[in-house]
C-alpha atoms as one frame of an Amber mdcrd trajectory, in Angstrom:
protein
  68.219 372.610 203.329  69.762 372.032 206.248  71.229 374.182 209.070  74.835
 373.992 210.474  75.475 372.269 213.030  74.844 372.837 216.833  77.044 374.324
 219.577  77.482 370.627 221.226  78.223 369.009 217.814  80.773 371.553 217.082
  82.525 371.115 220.267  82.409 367.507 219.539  84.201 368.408 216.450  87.451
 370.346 218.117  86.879 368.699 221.231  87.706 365.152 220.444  84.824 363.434
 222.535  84.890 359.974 223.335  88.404 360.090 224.770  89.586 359.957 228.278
  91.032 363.578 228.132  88.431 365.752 230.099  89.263 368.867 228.450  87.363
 372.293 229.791  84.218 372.627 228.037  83.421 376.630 228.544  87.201 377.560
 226.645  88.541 376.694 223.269  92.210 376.273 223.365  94.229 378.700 221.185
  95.863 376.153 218.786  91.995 374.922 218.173  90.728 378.758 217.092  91.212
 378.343 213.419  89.647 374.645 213.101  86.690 375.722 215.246  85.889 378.947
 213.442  86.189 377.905 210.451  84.042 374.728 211.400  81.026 377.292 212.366
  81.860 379.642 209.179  81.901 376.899 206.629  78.811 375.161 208.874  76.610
 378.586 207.813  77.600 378.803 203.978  76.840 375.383 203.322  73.678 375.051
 205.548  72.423 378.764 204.276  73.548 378.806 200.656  72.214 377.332 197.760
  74.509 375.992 195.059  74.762 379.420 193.234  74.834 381.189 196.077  78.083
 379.463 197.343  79.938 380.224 194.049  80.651 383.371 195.556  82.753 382.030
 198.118  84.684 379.570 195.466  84.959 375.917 198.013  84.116 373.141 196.318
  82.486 371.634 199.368  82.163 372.253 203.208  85.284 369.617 203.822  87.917
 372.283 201.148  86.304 375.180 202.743  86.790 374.141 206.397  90.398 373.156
 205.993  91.692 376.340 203.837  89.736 378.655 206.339  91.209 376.862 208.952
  94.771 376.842 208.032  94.777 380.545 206.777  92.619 381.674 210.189  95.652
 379.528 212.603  98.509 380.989 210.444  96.864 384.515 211.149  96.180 384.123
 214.602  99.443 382.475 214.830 101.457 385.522 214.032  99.671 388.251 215.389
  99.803 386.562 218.911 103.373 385.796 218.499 104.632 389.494 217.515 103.007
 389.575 221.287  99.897 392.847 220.069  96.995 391.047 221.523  96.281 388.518
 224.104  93.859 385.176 223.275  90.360 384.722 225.494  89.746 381.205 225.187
  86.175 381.780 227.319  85.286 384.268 224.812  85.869 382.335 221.874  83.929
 379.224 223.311  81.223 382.415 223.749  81.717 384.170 220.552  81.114 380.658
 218.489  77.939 379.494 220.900  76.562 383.073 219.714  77.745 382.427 215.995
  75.846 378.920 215.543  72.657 380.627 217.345  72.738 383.382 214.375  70.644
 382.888 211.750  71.019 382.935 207.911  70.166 386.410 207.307  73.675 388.173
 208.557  75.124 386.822 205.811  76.080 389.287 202.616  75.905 389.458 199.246
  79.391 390.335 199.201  80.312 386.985 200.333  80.688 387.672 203.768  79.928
 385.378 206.618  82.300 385.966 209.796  81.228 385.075 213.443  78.637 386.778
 214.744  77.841 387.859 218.377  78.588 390.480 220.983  81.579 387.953 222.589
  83.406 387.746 219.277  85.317 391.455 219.446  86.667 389.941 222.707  88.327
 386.639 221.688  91.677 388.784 221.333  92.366 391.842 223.477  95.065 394.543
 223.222  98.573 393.755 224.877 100.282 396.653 224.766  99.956 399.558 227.515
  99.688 403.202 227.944 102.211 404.717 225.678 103.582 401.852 223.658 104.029
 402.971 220.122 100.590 401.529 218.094 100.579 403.702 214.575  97.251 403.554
 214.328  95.982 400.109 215.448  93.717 400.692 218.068  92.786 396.715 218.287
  96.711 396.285 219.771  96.066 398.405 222.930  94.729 397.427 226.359  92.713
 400.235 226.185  91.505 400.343 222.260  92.671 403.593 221.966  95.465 404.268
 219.634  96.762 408.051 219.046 100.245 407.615 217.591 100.656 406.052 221.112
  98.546 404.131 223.312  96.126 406.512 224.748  93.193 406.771 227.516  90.144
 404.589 227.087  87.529 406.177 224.928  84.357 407.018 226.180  82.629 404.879
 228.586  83.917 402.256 231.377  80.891 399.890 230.696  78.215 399.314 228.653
  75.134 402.092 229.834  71.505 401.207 231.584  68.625 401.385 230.118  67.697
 405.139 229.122  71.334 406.652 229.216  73.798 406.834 226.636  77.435 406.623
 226.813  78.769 410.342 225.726  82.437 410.020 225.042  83.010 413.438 225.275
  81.890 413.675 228.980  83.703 409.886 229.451  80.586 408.234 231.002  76.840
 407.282 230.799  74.457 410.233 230.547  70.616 410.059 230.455  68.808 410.204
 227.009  67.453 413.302 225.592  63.516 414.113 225.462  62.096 415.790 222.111
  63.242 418.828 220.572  66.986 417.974 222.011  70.213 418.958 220.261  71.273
 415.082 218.849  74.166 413.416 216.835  72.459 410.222 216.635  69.217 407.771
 217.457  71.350 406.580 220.759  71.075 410.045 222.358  67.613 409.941 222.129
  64.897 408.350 224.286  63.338 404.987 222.898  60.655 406.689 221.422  62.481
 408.996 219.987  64.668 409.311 216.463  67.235 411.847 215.822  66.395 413.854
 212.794  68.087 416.665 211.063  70.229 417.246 214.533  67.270 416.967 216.820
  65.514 414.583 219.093  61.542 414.053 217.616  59.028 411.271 216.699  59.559
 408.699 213.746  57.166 410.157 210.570  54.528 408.884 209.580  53.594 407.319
 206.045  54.139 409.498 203.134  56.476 412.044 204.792  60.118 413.327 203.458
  62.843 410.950 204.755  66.611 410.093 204.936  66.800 407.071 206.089  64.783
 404.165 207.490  65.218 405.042 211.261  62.862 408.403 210.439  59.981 406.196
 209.589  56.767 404.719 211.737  56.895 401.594 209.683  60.541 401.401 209.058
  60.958 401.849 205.542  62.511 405.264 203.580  61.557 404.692 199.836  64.070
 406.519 197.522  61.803 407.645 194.967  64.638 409.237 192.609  68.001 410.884
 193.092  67.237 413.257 195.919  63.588 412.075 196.752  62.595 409.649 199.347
  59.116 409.170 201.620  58.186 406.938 204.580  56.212 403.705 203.487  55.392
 400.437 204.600  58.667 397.927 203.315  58.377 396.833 199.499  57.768 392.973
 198.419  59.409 391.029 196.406  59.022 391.913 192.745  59.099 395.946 193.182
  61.208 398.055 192.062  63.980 399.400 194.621  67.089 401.192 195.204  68.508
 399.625 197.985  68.080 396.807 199.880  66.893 398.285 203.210  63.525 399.416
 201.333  62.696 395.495 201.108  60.329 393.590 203.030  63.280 390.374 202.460
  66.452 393.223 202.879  67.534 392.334 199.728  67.441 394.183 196.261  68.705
 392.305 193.528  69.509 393.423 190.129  67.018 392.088 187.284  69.849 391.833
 184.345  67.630 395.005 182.908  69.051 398.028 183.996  66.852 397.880 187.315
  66.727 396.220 190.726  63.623 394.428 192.466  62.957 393.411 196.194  63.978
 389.725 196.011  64.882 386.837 198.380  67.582 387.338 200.540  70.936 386.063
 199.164  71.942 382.627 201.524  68.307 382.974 203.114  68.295 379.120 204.395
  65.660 377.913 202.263
């Protein structure tokens, strides 16, 4: 099967190459956004997805699914830049979609979700409106993200944190991690090492051992073993039974049409 295509083909694509217009290679020009995402989008479901697996997202073919993606993404973007809420960043985009083709086929869902993937994409459109402007309870529409009613404060921290500190948006700012047996309210406030468990900083359990969830575990894997019951253990394979999908070895658990669900292949898995 093959994969979509690359981050110079695509640009190809929205770019018109071979003309005599030089346009600016590191930006992708607002009226262009819907074409070009939907160009990567429609790239992964039909380079991922088998032919049953693309029933769930109900194109015919990759040409019907990139031009109804496309129109319906433009129209969007369209009108939420023209009621003047956020502000376009063509560099991010032209980021955000280099990111997305470098992603591989296991982001996509069983729930027939695909989107753009990368740590540029939450930037392609940025708040517009400042400190005070009325927001309900959008935060997405403020230049600072932080909706109250009104356009508030930024939350938490300035920039992203170093190595080994945390950003504590209480406090507003970067703060080391904590060392075992530390009050926690999550893995980030603890060192590398470390999980948080039950409210406190310790080390991952080992094989065997009561668990809640998969961060607890040595090897990665909490196996749910009825209702209330779970223990550490090594991640199923395929053909054993499961409860959810992050107990598989292939992250996905698939129903068997018996009443029961087995580790199987992951749904749009590229092969």
């Amino acid at each position: 099967m093959r994969f979509w295509p690359s981050a110079a083909g695509l640009l190809c694509l929205w770019a018109a190459c071979g003309t005599s217009a030089a346009p600016d290679p590191s930006v992708i020009p607002r009226e262009n956004w819907g074409t070009a995402l939907a160009a990567v989008e429609c790239g992964q479901i039909f380079g991922c997805c088998d032919s049953t697996e693309r029933m769930h997202f109900g194109y015919l073919d990759e040409a019907q699914c990139r031009n109804m993606l496309a129109a319906k993404t433009q129209k969007d973007f369209d009108q939420i830049i023209a009621l003047g809420w956020v502000v376009y960043d063509g560099e991010a985009a032209r980021h955000c979609l280099d990111e997305s083709v470098a992603a591989t086929c296991s982001h996509i869902a069983a729930n027939a979700s695909v989107g753009v993937q990368g740590p540029s994409c939450p930037h392609v459109t940025r708040g517009a409106l400042p400190l005070g402007a009325a927001c309900e309870d959008l935060d997405f529409i403020c230049e600072s993200s932080n909706c109250v009613g009104t356009c508030g404060p930024p939350r938490g921290c300035p920039a992203s944190c170093v190595a080994g500190q945390y950003c504590d948006g209480t406090a507003g700012g970067c703060v080391p991690v904590k060392a075992e047996a530390a009050v926690c309210a999550g893995n980030v406030e603890c060192d590398a090492s470390l999980v948080c468990r039950l409210g406190v900083c310790g080390g991952p359990l080992p094989d065997g051992a009561t668990c809640s969830s998969n961060s607890d575990c040595v090897n990665g894997a909490c196996i749910r073993s009825g209702p209330t019951t779970a223990a550490c253990g090594a991640p199923l394979p395929d053909g054993a039974l499961c409860a959810m999908s992050t107990e598989c070895a292939s992250g996905d658990c698939v129903s068997t049409g018996t009443g029961s669900s087995a580790c199987g292949p992951r749904f749009c898995d590229g092969v």
